[in-house]
VEXDO-149337 format. One line per 2 residues: number of its first residue (from 1); their letters; for each residue x, z, y of N, C-alpha, C. Coordinates in nm, 4 decimals, decimal comma. Layout:
BEGIN
NUM> a> X Z Y X Z Y X Z Y | ...
This chain:
BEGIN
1> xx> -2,0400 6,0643 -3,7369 -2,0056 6,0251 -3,6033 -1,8599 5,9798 -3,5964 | -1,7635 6,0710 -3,6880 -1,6206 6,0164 -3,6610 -1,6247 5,8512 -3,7376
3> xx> -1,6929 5,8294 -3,8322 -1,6720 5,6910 -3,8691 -1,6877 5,5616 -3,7664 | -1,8488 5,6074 -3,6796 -1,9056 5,5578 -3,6287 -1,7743 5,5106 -3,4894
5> xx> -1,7206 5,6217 -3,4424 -1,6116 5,6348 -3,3173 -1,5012 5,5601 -3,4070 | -1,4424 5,5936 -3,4930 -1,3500 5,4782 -3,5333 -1,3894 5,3253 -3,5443
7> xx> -1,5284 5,3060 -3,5695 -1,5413 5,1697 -3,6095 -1,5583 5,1073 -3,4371 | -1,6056 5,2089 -3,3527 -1,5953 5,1346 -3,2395 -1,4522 5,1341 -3,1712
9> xx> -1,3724 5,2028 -3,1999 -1,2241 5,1982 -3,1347 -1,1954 5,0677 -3,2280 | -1,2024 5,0259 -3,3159 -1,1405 4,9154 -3,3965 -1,1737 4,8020 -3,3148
11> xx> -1,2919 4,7522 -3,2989 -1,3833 4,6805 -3,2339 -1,3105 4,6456 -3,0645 | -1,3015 4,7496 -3,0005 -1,2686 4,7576 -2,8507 -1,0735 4,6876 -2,9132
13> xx> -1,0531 4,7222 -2,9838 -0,8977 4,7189 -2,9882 -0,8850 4,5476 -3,0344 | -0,9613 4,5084 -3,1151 -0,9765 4,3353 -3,1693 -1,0534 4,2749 -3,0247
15> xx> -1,1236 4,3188 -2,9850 -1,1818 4,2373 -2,8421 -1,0498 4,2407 -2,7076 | -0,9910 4,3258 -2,7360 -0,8750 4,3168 -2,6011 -0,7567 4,2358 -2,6688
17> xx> -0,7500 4,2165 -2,8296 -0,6587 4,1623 -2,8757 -0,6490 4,0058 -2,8564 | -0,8038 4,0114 -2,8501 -0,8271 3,8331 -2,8296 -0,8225 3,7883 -2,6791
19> xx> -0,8551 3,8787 -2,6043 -0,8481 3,8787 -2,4657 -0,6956 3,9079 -2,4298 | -0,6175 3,9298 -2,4840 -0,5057 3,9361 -2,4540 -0,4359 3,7691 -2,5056
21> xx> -0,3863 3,7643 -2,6519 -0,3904 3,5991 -2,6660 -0,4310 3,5002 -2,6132 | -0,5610 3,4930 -2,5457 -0,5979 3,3972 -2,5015 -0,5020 3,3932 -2,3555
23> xx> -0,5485 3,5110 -2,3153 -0,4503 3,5016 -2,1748 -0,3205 3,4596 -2,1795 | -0,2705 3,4967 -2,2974 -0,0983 3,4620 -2,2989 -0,0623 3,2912 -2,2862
25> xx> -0,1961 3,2414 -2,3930 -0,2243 3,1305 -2,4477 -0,1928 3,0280 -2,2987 | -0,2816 3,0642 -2,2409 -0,3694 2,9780 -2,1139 -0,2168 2,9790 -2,0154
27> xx> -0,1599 3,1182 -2,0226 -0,0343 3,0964 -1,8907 0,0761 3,0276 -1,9504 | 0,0782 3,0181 -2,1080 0,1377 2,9166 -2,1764 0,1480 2,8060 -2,1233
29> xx> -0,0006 2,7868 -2,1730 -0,0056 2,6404 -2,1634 -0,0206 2,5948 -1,9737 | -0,0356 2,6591 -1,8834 0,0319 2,6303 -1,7501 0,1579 2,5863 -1,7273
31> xx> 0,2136 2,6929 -1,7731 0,3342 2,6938 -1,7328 0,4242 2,5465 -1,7992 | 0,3696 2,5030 -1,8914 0,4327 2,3725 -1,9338 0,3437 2,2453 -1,8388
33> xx> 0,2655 2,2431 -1,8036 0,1986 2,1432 -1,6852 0,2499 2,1326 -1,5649 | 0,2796 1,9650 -1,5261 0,3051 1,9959 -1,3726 0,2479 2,0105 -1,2856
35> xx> 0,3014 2,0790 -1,2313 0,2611 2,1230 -1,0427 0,1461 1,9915 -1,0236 | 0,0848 2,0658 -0,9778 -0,0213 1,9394 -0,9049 0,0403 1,8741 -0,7758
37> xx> -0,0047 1,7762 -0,7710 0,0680 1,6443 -0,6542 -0,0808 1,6835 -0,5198 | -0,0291 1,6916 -0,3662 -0,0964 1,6749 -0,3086 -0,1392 1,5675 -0,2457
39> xx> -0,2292 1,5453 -0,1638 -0,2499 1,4080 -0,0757 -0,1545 1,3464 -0,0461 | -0,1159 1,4537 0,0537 -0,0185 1,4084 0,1435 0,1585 1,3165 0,0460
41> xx> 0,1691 1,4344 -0,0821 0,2446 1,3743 -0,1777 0,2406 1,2234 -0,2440 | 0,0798 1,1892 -0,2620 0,0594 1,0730 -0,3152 0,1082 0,9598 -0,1388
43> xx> 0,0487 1,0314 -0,0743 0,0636 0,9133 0,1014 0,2591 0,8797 0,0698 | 0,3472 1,0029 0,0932 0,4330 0,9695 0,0993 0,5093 0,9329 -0,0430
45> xx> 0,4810 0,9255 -0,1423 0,5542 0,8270 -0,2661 0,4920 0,6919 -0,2260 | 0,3823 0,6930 -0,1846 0,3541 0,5085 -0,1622 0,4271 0,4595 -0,0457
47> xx> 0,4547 0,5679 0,0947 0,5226 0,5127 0,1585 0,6850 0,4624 0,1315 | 0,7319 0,5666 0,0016 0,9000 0,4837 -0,0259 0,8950 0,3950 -0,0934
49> xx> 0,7691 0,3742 -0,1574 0,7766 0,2378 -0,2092 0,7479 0,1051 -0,1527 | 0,6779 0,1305 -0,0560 0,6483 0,0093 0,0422 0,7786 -0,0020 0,1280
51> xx> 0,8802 0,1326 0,1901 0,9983 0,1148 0,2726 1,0732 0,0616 0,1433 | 1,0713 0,0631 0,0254 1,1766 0,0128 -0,0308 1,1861 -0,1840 -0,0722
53> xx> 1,0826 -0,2219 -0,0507 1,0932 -0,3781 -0,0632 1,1279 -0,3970 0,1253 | 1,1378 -0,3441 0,2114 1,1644 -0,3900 0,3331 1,3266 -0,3279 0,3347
55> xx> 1,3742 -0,2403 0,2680 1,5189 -0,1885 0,2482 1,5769 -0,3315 0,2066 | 1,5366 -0,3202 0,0426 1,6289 -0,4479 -0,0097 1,5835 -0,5616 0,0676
57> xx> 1,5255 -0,6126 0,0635 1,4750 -0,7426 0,1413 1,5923 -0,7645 0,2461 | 1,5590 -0,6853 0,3772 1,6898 -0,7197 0,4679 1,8047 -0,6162 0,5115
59> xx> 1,8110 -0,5014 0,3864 1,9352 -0,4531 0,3789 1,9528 -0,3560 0,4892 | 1,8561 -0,3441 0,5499 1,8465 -0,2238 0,6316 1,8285 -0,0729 0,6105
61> xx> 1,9107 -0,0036 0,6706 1,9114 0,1177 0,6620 1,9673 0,1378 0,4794 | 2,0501 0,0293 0,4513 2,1257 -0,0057 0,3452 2,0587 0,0682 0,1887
63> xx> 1,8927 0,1100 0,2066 1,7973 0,1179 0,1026 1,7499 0,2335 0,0662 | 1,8871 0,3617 0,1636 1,8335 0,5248 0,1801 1,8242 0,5506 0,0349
65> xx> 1,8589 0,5890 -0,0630 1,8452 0,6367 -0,1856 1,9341 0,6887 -0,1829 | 1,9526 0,7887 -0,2735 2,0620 0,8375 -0,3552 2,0314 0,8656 -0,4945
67> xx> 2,0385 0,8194 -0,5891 1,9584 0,7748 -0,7143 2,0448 0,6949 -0,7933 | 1,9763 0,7087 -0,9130 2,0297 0,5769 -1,0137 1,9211 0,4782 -1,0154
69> xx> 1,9579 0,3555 -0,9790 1,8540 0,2175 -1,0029 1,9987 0,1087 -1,1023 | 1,8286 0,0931 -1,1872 1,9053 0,0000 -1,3366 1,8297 -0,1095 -1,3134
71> xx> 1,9214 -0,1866 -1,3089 1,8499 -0,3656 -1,3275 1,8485 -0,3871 -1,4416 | 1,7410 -0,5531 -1,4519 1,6982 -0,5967 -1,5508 1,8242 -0,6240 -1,6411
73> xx> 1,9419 -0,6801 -1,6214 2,0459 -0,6828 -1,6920 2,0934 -0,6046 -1,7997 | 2,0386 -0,4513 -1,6959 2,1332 -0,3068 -1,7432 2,2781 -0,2789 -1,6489
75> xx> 2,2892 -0,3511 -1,5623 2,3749 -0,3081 -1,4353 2,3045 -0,1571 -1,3917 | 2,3892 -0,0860 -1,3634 2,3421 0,0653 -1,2978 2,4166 0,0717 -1,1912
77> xx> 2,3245 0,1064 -1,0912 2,4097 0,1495 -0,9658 2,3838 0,3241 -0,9588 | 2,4506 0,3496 -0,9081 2,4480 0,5211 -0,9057 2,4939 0,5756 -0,7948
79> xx> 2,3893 0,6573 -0,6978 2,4871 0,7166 -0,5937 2,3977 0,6160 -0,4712 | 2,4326 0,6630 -0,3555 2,3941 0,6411 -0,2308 2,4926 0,4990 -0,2113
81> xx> 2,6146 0,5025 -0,1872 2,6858 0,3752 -0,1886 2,6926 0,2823 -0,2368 | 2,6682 0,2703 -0,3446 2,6461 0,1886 -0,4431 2,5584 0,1034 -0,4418
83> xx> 2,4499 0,1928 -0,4388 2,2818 0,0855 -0,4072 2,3019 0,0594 -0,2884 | 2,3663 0,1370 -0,1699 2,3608 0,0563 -0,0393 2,4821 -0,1150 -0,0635
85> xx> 2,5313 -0,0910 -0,1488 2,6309 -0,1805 -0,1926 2,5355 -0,3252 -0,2224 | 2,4626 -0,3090 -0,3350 2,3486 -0,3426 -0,3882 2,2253 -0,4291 -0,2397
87> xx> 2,1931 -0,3083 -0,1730 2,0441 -0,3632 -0,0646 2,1702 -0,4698 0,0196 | 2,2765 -0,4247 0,0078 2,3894 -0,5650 0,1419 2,3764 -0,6809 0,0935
89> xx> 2,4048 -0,6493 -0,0345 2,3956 -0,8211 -0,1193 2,2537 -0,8630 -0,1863 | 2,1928 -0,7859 -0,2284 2,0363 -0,8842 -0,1886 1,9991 -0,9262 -0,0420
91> xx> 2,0006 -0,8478 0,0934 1,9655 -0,8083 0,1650 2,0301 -0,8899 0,2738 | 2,0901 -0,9796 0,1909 2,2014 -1,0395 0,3168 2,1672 -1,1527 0,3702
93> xx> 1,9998 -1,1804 0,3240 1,9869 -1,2626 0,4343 1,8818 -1,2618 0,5299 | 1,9143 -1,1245 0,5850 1,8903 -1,1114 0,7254 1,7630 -1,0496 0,7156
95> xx> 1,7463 -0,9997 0,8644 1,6222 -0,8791 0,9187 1,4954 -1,0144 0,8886 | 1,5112 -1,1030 0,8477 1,3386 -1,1507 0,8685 1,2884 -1,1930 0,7280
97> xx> 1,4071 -1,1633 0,6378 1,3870 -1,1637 0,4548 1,2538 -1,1243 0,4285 | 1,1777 -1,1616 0,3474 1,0669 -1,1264 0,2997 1,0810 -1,1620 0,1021
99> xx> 1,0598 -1,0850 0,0312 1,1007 -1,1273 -0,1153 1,0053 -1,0507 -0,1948 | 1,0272 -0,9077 -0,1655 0,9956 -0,8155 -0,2576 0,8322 -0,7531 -0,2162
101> xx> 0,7485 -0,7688 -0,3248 0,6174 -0,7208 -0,3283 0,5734 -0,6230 -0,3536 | 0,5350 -0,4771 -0,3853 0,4716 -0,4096 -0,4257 0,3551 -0,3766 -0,4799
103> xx> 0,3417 -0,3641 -0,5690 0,1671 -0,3435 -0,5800 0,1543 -0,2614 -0,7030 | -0,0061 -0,1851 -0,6864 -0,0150 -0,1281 -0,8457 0,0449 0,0369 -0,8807
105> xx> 0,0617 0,0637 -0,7292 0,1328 0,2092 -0,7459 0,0926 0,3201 -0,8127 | 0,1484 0,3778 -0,9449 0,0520 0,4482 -0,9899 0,1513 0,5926 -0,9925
107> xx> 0,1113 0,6862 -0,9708 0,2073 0,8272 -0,9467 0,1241 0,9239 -1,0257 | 0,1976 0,9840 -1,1288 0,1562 1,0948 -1,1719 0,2591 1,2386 -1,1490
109> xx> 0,2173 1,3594 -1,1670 0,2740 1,4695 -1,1594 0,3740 1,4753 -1,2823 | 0,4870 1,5858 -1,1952 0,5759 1,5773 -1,3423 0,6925 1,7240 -1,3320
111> xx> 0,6741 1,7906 -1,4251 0,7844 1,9133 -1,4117 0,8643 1,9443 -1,3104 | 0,9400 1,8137 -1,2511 1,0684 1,7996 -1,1611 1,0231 1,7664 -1,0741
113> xx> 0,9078 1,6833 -1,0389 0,8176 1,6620 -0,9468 0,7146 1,5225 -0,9371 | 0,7819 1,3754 -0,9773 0,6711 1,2990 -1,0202 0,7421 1,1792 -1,0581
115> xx> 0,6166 1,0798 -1,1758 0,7157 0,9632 -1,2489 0,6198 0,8748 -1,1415 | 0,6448 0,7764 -1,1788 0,5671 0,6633 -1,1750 0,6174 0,4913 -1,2466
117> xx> 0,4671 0,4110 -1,1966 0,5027 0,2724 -1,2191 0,4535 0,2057 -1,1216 | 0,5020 0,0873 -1,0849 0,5140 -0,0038 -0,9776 0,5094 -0,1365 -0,9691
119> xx> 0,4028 -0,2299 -1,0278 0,4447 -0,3650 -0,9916 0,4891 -0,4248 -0,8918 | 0,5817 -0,5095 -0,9439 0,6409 -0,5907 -0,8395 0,6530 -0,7733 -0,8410
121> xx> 0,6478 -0,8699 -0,7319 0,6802 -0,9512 -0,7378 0,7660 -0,9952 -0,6476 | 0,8974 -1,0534 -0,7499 1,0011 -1,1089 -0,6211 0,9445 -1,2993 -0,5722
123> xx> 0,9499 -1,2913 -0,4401 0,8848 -1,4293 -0,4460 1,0056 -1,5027 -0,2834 | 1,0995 -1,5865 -0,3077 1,1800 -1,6781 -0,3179 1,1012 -1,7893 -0,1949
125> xx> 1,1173 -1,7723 -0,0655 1,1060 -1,8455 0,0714 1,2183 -1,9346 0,0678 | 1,2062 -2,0643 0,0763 1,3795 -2,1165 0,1139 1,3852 -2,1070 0,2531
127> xx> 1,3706 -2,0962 0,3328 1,4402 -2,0148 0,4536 1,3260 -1,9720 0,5195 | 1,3769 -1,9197 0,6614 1,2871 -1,9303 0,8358 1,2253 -2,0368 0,8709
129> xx> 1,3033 -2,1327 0,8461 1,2440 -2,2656 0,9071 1,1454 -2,3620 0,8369 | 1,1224 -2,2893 0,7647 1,0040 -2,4010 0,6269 0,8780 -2,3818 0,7546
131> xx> 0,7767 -2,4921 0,7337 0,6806 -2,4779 0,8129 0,5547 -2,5304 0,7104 | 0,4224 -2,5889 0,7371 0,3381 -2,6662 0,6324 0,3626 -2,8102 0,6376
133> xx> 0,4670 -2,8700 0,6839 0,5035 -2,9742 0,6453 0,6130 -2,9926 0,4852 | 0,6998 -2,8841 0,5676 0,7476 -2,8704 0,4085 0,7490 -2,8822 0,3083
135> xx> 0,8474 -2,9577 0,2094 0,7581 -3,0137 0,0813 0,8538 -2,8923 -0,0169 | 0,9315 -2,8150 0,0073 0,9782 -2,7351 -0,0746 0,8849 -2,6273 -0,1094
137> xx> 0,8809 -2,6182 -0,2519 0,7326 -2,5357 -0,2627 0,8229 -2,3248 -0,2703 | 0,7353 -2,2673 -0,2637 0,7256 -2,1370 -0,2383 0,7708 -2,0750 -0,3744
139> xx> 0,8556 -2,0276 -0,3913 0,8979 -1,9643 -0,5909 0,9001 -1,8364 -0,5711 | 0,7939 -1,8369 -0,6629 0,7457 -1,7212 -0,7993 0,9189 -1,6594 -0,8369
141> xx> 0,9908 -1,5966 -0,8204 1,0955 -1,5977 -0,9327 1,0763 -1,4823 -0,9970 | 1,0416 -1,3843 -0,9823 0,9909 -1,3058 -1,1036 0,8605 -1,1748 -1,1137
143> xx> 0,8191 -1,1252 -1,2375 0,7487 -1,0274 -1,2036 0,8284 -0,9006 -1,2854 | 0,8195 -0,7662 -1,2241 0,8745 -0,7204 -1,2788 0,7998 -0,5771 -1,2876
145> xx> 0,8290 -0,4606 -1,3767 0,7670 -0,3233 -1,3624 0,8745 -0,2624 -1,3117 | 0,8551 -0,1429 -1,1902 1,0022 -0,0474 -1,1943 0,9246 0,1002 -1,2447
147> xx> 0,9755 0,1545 -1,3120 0,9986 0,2649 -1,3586 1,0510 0,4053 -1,2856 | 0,9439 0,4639 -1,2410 1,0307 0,5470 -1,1215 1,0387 0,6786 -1,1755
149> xx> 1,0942 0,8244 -1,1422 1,1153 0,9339 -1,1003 1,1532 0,9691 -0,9826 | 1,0378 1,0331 -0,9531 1,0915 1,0826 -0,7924 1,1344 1,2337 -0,8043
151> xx> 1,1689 1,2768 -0,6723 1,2052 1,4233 -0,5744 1,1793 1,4168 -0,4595 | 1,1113 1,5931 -0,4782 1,1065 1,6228 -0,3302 1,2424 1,6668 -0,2930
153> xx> 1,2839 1,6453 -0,1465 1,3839 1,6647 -0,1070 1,3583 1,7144 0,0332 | 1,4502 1,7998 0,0821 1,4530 1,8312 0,2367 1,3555 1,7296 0,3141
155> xx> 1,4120 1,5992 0,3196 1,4014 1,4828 0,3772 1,2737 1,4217 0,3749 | 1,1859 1,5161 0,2255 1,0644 1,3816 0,1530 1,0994 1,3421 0,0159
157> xx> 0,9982 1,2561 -0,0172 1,0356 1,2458 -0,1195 1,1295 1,0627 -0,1988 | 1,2105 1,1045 -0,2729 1,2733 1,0122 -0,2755 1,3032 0,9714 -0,4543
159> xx> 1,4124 0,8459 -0,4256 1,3855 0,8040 -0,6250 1,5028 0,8910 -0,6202 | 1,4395 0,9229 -0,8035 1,5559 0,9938 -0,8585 1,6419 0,8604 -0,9628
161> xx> 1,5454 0,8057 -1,0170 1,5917 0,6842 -1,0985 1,4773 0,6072 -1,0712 | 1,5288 0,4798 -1,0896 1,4255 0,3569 -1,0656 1,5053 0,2504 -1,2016
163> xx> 1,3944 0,2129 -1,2960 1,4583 0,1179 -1,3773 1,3752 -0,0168 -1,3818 | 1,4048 -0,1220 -1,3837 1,3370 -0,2557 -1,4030 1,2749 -0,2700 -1,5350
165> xx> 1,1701 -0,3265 -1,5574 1,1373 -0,3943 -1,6864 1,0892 -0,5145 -1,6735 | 1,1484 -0,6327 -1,7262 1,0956 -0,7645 -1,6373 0,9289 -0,7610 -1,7181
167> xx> 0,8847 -0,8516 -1,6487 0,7522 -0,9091 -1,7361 0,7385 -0,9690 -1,8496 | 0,6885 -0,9679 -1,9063 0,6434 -1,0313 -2,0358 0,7787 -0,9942 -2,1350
169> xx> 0,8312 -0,8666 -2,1125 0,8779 -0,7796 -2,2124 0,9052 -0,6272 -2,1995 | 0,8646 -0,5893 -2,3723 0,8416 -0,4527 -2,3824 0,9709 -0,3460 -2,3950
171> xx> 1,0258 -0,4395 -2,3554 1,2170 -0,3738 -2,3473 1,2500 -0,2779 -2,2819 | 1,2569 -0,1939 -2,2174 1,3578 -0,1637 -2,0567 1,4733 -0,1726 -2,0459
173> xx> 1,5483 -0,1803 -1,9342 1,6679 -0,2613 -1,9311 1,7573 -0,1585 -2,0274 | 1,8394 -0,2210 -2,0827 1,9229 -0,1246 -2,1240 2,0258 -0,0217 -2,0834
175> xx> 2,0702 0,1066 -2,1632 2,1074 0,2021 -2,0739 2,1164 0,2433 -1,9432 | 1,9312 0,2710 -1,9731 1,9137 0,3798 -1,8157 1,9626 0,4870 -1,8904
177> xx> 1,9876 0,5787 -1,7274 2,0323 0,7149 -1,7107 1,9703 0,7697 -1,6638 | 1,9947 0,9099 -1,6689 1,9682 0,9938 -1,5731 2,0480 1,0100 -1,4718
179> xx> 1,9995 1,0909 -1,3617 2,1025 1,1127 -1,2184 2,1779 1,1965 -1,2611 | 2,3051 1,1651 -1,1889 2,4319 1,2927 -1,2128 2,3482 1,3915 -1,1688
């Protein structure tokens, strides 16, 4: 009988051993996954991306970020002033600008809170006053990917970095950053 009682204490002690690992295993591997994104999370990342082609466009509300955004160049703006620096001089011509497109919003979850990608097309009106008589035609001037990281913030959620990648290359602009 004492063999019999040891071989079952061995038994009970390897079955809680594996039941223990696994458990450790599993809150492991949680704990490195991000937070799940809610509805309402996905509603409002599409909404800063749709307020953000009506920001730059006509420079209103001078683009609300506080972030690093890297152009296709590799120009970095950094900081709230800066990019509002930035939405004045794209943005400067006026509340009825139309340029910047959105489309293609794709948001995933992320440690800090979420990345994403964003097509875009900038598309080039020569003014207000063009009508269908007009023989000046409508320009394409570019397509581009932006590269996002967002945050939640008091406020909502907002970019943490935004970087350009033009089209039809596998580059990204050079030296992005991270946010101070």
């Amino acid at each position: 009988m004492t063999e019999r009682h040891s071989l079952t204490i061995v038994w009970i002690a390897l079955v809680v051993g594996i039941l223990v690992a696994a458990f450790v295993a599993v809150r492991a591997q949680n704990r490195s996954r991000p937070a799940a994104l809610t509805a309402m999370d996905y509603v409002e990342i599409e909404q800063l991306n749709a307020a953000y082609g009506h920001y730059i466009d006509t420079g209103a509300d001078e683009g609300q970020a506080d972030a690093v955004f890297t152009r296709q160049n590799g120009d970095k703006y950094i900081g709230r002033e800066r990019i509002a620096g930035l939405g004045r001089i794209i943005g400067s011509r006026g509340p009825k600008a139309v340029a910047h497109f959105a489309t293609n919003v794709w948001i995933q979850p992320a440690p800090d809170g979420a990345v994403g990608q964003v097509y875009a097309v900038i598309i080039r009106f020569p003014d207000d006053k063009m009508d269908e008589n007009d023989p000046r035609p409508v320009d394409v001037k570019l397509g581009a990917r932006y590269h996002d990281t967002y945050a939640k913030t008091a406020e909502g959620w907002r970019f943490k970095t935004r970087t350009v990648v033009m089209a039809g290359s596998n580059r990204a602009a050079q030296g992005t950053a991270a946010p101070r």
